[in-house]
C-alpha positions in Angstrom: -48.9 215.1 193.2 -47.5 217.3 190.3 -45.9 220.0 192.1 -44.0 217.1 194.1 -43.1 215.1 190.8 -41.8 218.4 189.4 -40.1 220.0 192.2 -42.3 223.1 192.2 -42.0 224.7 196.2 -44.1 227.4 195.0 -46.8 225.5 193.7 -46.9 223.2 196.8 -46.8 225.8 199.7 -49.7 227.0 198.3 -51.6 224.1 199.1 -50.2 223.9 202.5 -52.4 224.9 205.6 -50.0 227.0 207.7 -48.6 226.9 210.2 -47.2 223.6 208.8 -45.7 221.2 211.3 -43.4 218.7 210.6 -40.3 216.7 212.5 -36.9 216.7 210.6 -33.7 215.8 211.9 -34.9 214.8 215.4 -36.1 218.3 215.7 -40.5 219.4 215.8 -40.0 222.0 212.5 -42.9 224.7 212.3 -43.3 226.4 208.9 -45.4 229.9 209.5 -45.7 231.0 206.0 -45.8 230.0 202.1 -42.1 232.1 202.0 -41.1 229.6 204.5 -41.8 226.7 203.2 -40.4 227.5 199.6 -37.0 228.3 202.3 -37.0 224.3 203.8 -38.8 222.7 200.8 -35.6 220.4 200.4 -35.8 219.2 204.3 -39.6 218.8 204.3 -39.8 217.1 200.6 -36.8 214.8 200.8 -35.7 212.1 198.2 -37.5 209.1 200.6 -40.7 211.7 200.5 -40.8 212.3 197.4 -40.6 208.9 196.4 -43.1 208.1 199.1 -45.5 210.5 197.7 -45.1 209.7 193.4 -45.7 205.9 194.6 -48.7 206.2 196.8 -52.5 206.1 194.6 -54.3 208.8 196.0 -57.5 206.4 196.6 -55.3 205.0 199.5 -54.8 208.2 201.1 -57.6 209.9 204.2 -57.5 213.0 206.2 -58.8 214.0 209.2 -57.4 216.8 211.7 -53.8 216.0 211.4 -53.8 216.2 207.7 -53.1 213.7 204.9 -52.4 210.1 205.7 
């Protein structure tokens, strides 16, 4: 949660399991490498997401296949 409360693309992408899927703009986005990610960090970590993320206690939060939840 600290790389998204401080903005830090680099830190994140390396957390990210690749390739990265997401949907943005009505559109299935596919994010192949840490490089790439860094590239559409402010599509895939929005305002709302961001938000989203800093408010949610990571005891409410499960994984399984598809990722976090």
């Amino acid at each position: 949660m600290a790389y998204v409360e401080e903005g830090d693309a680099k830190g994140l992408s390396g957390l990210v399991a690749y390739p990265f899927v997401t949907q943005r703009d009505g559109a299935r986005l596919v994010i192949a490498s840490p490089e790439e990610f860094i590239q559409y960090y402010p599509k895939i970590v929005t305002d709302a997401t961001r938000q989203d993320v800093l408010s949610t206690s990571p005891d409410a939060l499960f994984s399984n296949w598809m990722g976090y939840m």
